[in-house]
N, C-alpha and C positions, 0 to 999 in steps of 0.2 A: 504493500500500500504506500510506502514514503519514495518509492523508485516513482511508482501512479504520480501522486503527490507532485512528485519532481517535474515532472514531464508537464502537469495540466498547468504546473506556475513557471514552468520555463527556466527554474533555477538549479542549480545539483544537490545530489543526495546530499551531500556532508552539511550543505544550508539547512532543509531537512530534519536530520540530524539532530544538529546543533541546535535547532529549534525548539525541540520535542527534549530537550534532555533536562532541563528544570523543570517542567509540569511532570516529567516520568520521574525526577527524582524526588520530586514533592510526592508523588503519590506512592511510591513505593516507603519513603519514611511514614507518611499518614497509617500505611499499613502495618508495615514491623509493630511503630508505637502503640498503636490500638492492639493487636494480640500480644504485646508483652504487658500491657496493662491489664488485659483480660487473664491472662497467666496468672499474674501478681492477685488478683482481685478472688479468683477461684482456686486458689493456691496449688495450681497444677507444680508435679513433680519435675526434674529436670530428666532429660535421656542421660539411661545409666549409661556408664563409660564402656563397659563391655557393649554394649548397641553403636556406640560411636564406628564410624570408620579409620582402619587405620591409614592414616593421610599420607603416609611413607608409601603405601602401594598406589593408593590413589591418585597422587599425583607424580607419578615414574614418568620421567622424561619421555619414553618411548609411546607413553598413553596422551601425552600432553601438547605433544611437538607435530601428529596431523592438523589437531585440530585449532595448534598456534599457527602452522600455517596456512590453512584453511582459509582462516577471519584476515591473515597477514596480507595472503595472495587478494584476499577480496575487499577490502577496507583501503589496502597499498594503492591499487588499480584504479580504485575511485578518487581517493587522494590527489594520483599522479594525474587525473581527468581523462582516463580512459573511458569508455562505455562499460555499460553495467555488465554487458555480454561476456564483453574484453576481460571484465573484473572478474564477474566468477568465474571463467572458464582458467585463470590462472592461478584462484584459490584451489580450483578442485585439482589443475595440475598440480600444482605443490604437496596438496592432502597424499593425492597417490604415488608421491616420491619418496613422500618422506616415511608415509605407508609400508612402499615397497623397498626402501632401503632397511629398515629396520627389523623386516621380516626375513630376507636376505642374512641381517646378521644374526639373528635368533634363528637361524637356517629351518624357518616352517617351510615347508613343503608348497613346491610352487601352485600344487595344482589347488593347495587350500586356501591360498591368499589368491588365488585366480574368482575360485569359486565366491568368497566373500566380497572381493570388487563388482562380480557380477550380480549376486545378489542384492549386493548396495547400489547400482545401477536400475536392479529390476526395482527396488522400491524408491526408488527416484522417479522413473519414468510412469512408475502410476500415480506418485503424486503430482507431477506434469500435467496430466491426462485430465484431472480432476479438478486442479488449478485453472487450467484452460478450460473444461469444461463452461465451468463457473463463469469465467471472464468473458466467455463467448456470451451467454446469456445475457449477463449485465450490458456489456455492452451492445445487443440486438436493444434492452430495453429501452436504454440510453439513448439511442439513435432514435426510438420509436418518440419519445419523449421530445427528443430535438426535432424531428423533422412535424410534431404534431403543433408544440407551443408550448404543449402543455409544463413542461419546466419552468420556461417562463413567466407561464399565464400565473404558474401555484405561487412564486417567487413574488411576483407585483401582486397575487391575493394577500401573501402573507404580510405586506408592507403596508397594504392597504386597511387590513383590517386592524395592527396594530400601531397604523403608524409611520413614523420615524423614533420612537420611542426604542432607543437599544436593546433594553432589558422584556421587554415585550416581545419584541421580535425575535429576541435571542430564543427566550423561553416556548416561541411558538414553534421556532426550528429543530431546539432539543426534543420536543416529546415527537412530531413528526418524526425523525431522527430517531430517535429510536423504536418508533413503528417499522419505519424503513428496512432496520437492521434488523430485525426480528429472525431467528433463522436463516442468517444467508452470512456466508463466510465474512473474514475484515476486508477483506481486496474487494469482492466484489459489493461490500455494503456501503464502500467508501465510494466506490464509484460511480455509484444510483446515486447517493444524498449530495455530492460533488457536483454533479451536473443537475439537480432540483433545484436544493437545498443553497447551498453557498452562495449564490448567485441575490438571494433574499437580504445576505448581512454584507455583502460588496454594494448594491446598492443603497444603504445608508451609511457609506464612507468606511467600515471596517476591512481592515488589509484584507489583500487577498491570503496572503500566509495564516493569521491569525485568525479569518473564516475555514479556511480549509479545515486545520486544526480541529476546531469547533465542532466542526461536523464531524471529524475525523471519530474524536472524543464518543460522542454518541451515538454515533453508529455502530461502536464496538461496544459499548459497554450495553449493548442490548443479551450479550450473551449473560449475566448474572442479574438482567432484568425480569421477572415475572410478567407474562405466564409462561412467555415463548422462552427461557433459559438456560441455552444447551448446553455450558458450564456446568450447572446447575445440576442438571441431571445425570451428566458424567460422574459428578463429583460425589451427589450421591448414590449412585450407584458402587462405584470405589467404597465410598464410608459404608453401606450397606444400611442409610438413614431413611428418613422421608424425604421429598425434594421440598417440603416445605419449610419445612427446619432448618435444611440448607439454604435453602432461597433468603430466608432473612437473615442467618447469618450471614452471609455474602454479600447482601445489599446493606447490613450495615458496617463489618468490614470492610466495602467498598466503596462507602458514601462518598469519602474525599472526589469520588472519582466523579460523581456527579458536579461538584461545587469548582474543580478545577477551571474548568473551560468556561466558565463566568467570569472565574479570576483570570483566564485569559484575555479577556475581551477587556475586561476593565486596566488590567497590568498589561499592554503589551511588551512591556520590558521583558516579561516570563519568557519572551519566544526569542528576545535578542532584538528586538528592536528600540533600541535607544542606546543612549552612552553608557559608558562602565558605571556610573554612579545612578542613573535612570536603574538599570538592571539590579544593582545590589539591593539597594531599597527597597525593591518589588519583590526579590527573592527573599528578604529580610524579612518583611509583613508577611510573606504568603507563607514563608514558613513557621512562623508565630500562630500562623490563623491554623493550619493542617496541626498543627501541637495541639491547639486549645480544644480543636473539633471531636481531634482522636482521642483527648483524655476526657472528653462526653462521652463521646461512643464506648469506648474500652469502661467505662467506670472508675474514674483515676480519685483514689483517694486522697484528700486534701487535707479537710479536716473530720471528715468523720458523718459525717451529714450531705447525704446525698444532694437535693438539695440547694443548698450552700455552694458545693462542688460545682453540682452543672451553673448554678447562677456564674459564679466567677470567672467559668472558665467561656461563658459563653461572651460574658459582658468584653471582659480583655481580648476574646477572639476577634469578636465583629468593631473591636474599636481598632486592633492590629491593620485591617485589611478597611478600616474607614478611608475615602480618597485623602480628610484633608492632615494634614503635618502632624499638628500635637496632638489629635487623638491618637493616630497611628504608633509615634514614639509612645506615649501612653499605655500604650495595648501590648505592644513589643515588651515594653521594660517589666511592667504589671505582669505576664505570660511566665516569664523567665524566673519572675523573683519568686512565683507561687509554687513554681516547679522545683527550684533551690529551697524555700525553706519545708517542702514537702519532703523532699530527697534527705535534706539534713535531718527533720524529726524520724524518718525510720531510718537513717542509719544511728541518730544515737537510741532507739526504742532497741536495734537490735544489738546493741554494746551494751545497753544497762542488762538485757535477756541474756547475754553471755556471760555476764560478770554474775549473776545471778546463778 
């Protein structure tokens, strides 16, 4: 989808990228925090050391060095601004050099590391099959869309009905959005809501990059969305739960992920669009605000009063991520300091419990 991406805004992967990597790093800490809060809260055990892996095997050069040059060959390539083509076709030469050099000197048997190349080819090429499939679809629908209007006719509804009001429109695009993606892979759900969708927040002045995005966002987060939530159903299936028990857990372990691409719209800094000092301050609030949100969700203990907790943590969050100056400093500093003198009361609760 960020190669798609690339191509529909004219600019390269590594833009891309580089775009995507503070809202993906925000949303990956909103997560850790929230189930380590959740851990702390229902006082789950830690994994015994015997369950651990030992990491001496784990990471043996000879297991680590395909797939360093793998990402080497294809990340290099894009880098250097070759095509995408160009790029993987040099990662995957490298993977099988360095493959078959190493099999060579572990003297396996050629016909075994034959057999497994071919076998890793045979499941390459169905998942080819099935990718394209997808993409042939999407884009038959795509086309039918463009040569009907109908993209554009929904795009000037969606404007019309709310507007030029940002946050209206924004919010009318997200739940479309994720109607859109319901059941239908991330490549080809970006590329339906891409050519509908984006087209609705470019014309009331929002970048093209940071609409993209946007749509990007909710079109994929339709997989741990209910009803249609084929995460969901995987995942319970794995656990051997209800999918409804998973489903909420999921959608509130993955709340931030709803709120992000708001925070987009509002911070374009989050994508790299402004100066060094524009971006840190946007990264600075937004990560304030994904702290305060996750220690609601998770249940982060404060002072003992539920309560209390959510009020605080909610008030500091939304003043973190307020547009103007000194609420934000306010929010930031307040966020930081609740979570420090929290930190400090249990770690002396569990000194005086030791000494005891």
């Amino acid at each position: 989808a960020a190669f798609i991406m690339a191509e529909i805004l004219g600019v390269s992967y590594v833009t891309i990228a580089l775009a995507a990597l503070l809202p993906a790093a925000l949303f990956y800490i909103a997560v850790f925090f929230t189930v380590h809060l959740v851990a702390i809260r229902k006082s789950l055990p830690l994994v015994p050391d015997e369950e651990l892996p030992n990491w001496s095997e784990v990471l043996q050069f000879k297991r680590l060095l395909p797939i360093i040059a793998a990402l080497g060959g294809l990340f290099g390539g894009v880098l250097q601004g070759y095509s995408i083509q160009y790029s993987a076709f040099l990662g995957l030469a490298l993977m099988l050099t360095s493959y078959v050099a190493f099999g060579i000197k572990d003297r396996t048997p050629p016909r075994d590391m034959l057999r497994l190349v071919l076998a890793g080819l045979e499941d390459a090429g169905k998942g080819m099959v099935i990718i394209g499939v997808l993409l042939a679809g999407a884009q038959i629908l795509v086309a039918m869309l463009n040569l009907t209007g109908i993209g554009v006719t929904l795009s000037t509804l969606v404007v019309s009905v709310a507007g030029e009001q940002l946050f209206l429109v924004a919010l009318i695009v997200a739940v479309i959005c994720l109607i859109l993606g319901m059941g239908i892979p991330t490549t080809a759900a970006y590329v339906l809501v891409a050519a509908v969708l984006a087209p609705a927040l470019t014309r009331i002045g929002v970048e093209p990059l940071v609409a993209h995005l946007f749509v990007f966002c909710f079109a994929t987060i339709s997989v741990i969305t209910p009803p249609v939530c084929i995460a969901v159903f995987v995942a319970a299936g794995i656990a051997k739960a209800d999918w409804l028990h998973v489903a909420g857990h999921a959608v509130r372990l993955g709340a931030t992920t709803y709120i992000i691409p708001f925070m987009i719209l509002a911070y374009p800094a989050l994508v790299g669009l402004g100066d060094g000092w524009d971006i840190t301050v946007a990264a600075v609030r937004a990560l304030a605000f994904v702290l305060a949100f996750a220690g609601v969700l998770g249940g982060a203990r404060l002072f003992g009063v539920r309560w209390l907790d959510v009020s605080l943590l909610s008030v500091v969050g939304v003043m973190a991520i307020w547009p103007a100056a000194l609420p934000g400093l306010v929010g930031v500093i307040g966020l930081f300091a609740l979570y420090a003198w929290a930190w400090q009361s249990a770690r002396r609760s569990q000194l005086q419990g030791a000494s005891s």
